[in-house]
N, C-alpha and C positions, 0 to 999 in steps of 0.2 A: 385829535380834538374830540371824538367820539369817544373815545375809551376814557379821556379823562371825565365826561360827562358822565358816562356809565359809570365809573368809578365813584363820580360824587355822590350815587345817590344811595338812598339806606337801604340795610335789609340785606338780607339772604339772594340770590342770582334769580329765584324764581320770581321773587315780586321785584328786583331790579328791571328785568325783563319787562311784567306787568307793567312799570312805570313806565320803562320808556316808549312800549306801546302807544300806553295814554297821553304822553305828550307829544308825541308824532300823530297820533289824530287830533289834538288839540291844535295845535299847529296848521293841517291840512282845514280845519274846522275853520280857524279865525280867515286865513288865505282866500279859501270859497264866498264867506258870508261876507266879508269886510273889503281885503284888497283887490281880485279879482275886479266884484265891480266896479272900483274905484279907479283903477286903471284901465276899464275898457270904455272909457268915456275919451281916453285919451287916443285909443288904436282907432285907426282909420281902419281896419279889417273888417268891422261891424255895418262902414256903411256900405247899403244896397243902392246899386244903380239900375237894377230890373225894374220895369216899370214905370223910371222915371221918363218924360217926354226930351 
């Protein structure tokens, strides 16, 4: 699956590479800012019981 992505994209090996860099941060980018907190609303991990009476 990898390699046919790599495959699809344009250019010479060194800016394939380049790209697929940038799309593996793009990716880790959208996951942090967007789903992350969207699903940590849903994990019971987050809540704290310290403190409460």
């Amino acid at each position: 699956m990898y390699g046919s992505i790599f495959r699809a994209l344009p250019g010479p090996l060194w800016m394939r590479i380049v790209l697929s860099v940038v799309l593996v941060l793009a990716a880790v980018a959208v996951l942090l800012v967007f789903v992350f907190p969207w699903i940590s609303q849903f994990s019971p991990l987050t809540d704290s019981t310290i403190g409460s009476p």
